[in-house]
N, C-alpha and C positions, 0 to 999 in steps of 0.2 A: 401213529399210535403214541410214541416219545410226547409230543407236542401235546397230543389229548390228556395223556396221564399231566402233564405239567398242568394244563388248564384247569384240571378236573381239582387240585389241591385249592389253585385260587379260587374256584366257583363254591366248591366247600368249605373253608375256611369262611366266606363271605356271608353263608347260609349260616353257617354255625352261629355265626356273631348275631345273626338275626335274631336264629332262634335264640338263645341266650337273652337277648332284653327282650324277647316276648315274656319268656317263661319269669323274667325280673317285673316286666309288667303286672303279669299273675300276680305274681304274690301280692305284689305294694297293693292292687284292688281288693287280694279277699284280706287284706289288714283292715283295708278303709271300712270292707262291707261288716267285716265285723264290729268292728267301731260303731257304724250304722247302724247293726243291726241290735245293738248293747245299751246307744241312744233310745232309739224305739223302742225298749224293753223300760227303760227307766219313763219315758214318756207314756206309754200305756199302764204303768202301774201306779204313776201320780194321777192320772185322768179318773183310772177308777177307783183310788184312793176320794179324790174330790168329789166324787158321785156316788161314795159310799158302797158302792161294789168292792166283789172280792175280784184278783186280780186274776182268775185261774191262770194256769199256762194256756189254754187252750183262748183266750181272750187276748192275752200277751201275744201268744204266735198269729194267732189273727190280727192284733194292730200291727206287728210287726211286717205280715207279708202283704198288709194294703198301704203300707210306710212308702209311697212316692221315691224316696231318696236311694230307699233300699232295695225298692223294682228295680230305679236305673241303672243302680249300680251290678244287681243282677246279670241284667240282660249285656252291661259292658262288659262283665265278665265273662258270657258266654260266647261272644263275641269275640275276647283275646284269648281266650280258651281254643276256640277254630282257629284263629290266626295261628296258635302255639303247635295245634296238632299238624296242621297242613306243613309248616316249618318242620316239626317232626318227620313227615313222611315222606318229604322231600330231601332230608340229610340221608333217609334209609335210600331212597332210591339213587341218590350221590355216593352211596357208598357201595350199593349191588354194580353202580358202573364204573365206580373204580376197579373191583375185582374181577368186571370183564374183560376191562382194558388190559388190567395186569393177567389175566389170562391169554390174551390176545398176542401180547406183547412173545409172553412165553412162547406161545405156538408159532409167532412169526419167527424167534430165533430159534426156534429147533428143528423149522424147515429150513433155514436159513443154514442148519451147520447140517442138514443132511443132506443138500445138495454140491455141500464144499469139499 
């Protein structure tokens, strides 16, 4: 059990750092998508500028969400998005076995001093 708990800090530690530049990932993408999606905002309100339309929001968020750029960037996001949670659920369940071990541990030395 000694050896499991030792392991168990470097398998966590290693998951932590993962998740950590997932969740750094995140961000930097809904920076860009916003960016993206701020561009397509100004390009759909010059288009119907040029074509003598008015620009509703409801035309803006329409150009916006058939904006190619800002699909992909979407779908990349939901993508490091899963990657971030799965990271997530995996330091939970790293850390429910650490508490078993450290319970384990407990019960092995307090059989350990009741048969001495």
């Amino acid at each position: 059990i000694e050896g499991e708990l030792l392991k168990q800090a470097q398998i966590y530690s290693y998951y932590a750092g993962l998740y950590e530049h997932a969740k750094k990932d995140c961000e930097f993408l809904k920076i860009e998508l916003i960016q993206c999606q701020a561009a397509a905002k100004i390009r759909a309100r010059k288009e119907c500028e040029d074509k003598g339309m008015k620009a509703t929001v409801a035309v803006v968020d329409t150009f916006v969400s058939s904006d190619e750029s800002c699909t992909e960037m979407t779908r990349q996001l939901a993508i490091l998005n899963e990657k971030e949670g799965l990271l997530k659920g995996l330091l939970n369940s790293l850390s429910q076995r650490k508490d078993c071990l450290i319970q384990l541990s407990s019960n092995q030395r307090n059989e350990m001093q009741m048969h001495s």
